[in-house]
N, C-alpha and C positions, 0 to 999 in steps of 0.2 A: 612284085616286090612284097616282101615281107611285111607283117605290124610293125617288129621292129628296126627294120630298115627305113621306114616312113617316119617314126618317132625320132629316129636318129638324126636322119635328114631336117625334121620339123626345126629341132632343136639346136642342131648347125646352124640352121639359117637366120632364127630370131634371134640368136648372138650373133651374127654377123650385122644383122637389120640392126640388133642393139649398137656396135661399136660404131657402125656408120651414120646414123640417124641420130644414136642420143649422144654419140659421142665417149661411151664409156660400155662396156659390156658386163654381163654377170661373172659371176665368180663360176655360181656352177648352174647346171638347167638339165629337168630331167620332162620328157612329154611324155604323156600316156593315152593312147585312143582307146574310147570306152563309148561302144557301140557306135551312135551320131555326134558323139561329141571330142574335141579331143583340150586335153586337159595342160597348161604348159607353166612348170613351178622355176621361176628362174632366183635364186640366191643370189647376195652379195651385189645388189644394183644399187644400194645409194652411195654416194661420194660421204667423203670425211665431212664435208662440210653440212651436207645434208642432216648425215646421222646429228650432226649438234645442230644443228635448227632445232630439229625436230625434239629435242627435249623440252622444249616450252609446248604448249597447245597452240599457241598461234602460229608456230614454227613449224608442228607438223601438220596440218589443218594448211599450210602455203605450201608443204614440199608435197604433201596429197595432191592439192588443187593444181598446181605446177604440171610432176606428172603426169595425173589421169591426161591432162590439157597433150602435151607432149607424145603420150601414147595413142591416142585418139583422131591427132592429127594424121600417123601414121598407120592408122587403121585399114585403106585398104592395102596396102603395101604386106602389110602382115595376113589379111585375110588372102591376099595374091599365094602367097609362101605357101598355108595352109593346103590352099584348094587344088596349088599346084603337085603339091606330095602326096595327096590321096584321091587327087581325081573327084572330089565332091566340091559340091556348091554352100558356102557359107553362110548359115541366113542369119548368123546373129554373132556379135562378139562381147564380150564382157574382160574386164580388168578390173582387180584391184592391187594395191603398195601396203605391206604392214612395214610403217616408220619404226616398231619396235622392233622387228625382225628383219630389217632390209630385205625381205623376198615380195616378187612380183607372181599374181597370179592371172593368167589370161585363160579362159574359155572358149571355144569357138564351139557354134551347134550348127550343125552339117543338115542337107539334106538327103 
């Protein structure tokens, strides 16, 4: 299988992992593997209600907290997806949510 056959795959599946899990899926998601690591920019993940939390500090500072909580729960589930499309072992995951930008970023570093 190709790089970008694996990217392609990656990124089908964590929108899918998105709609089923969070409930809501991104807008758009592009993944890119770079050497051990593979890199995953998913657009348009907060709800309407979200985006207006999140204009006070306390509001995005609880849709952060919420999140990360949310994504981390289903942390191997996503590391499953990962290691299943490229045949490597996950040793580490990283996420973060920009509340100004509604895009999510995930990391995963392979071995």
């Amino acid at each position: 299988m190709s790089k970008g056959e694996m990217e392609d795959i990656i990124s089908r599946l964590i929108t899918k992992w998105e709609k089923e899990y969070l409930g809501r899926g991104p807008l758009q998601v592009k993944t890119s593997i770079l050497d051990h690591a593979v890199l995953v920019v998913l657009k348009g993940v907060l709800t309407p209600a979200e985006q207006k939390i999140s204009e006070t500090e306390s509001g995005l500072l609880s849709v952060k907290k919420i999140r990360a909580e949310l994504v981390e729960s289903g942390a191997d589930e996503l590391k499953q997806i990962v290691s299943s499309a490229t045949g490597m072992e996950i040793m580490s995951f990283h996420t973060d949510i920009s509340t100004r930008t509604g895009e999510r970023v995930m990391v995963f570093l392979m071995r």
